[in-house]
C-alpha positions as CSV (number, residue, x, y, z in Angstrom):
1,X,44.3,-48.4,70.6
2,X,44.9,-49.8,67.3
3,X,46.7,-46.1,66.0
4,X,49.3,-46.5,69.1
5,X,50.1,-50.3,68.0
6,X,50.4,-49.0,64.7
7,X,52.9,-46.5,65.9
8,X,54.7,-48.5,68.2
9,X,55.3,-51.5,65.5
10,X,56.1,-48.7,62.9
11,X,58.9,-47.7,65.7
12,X,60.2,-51.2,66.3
13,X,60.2,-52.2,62.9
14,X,62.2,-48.9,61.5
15,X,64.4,-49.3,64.9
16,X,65.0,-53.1,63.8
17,X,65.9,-52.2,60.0
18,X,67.9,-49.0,61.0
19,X,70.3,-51.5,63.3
20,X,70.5,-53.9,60.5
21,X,71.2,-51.5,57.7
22,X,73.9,-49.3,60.1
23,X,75.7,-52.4,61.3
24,X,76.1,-54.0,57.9
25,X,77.3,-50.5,56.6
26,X,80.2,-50.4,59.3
27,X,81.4,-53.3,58.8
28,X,81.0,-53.3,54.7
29,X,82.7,-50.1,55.2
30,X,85.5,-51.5,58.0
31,X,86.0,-54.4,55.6
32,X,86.6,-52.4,52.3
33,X,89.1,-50.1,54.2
34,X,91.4,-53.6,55.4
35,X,90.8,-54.5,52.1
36,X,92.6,-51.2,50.5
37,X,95.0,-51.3,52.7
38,X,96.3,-55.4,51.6
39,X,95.6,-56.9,54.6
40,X,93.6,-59.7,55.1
41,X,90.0,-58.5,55.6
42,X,88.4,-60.1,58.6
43,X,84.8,-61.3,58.9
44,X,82.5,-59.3,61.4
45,X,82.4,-60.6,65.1
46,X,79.9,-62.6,66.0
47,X,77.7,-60.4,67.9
48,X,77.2,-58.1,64.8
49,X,76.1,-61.0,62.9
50,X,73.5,-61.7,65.8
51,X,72.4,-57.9,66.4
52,X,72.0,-57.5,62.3
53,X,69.9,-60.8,62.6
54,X,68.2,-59.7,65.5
55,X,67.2,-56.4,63.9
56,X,66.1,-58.0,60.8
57,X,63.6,-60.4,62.6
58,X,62.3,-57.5,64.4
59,X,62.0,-55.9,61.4
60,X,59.9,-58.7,60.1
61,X,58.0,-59.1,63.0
62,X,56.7,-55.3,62.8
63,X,55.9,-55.4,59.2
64,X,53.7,-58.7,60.0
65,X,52.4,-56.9,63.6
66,X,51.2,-53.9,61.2
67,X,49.9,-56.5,58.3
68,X,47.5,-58.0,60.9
69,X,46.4,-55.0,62.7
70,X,45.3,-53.3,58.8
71,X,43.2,-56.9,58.2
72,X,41.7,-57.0,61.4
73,X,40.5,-53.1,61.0
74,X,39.5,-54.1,57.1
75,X,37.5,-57.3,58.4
76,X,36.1,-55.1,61.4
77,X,35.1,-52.5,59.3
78,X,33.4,-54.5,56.5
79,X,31.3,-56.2,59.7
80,X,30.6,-52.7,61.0
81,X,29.3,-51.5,57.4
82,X,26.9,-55.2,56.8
83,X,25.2,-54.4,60.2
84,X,24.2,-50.8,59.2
């Protein structure tokens, strides 16, 4: 169980960062070309604000999902080892 939630927050959390990091490149990207060309450059719409947000909080999420799963297997383990 606890190596399949491992894997399975490892996935969300690199799914989460690889939105965040690929939508803020596009539109870094989108805003440097307006920017080249003398028009005005335009901020992102607001859904990529929300789905970079979004991916960053699950991001976050994972990364605390995986810190408690390694402390509950370190406290479980230490208990495991004092009984023997």
């Amino acid at each position: 169980m606890p190596k399949r939630l491992c894997v399975g927050l490892a996935a969300m959390g690199s799914a989460g960062l690889l939105t965040a990091i690929a939508l803020t490149t596009i539109e870094g990207v989108k805003y440097r070309v307006r920017e080249e060309q003398g028009l005005d450059p335009i901020l992102a719409p607001s859904w990529v604000a929300t789905a970079t947000y979004a991916g960053l909080w699950v991001f976050a999420l994972a990364v605390a999902g995986l810190a408690a799963v390694g402390i509950v297997g370190l406290v479980r383990r230490t208990y495991r080892d004092d009984e023997n």
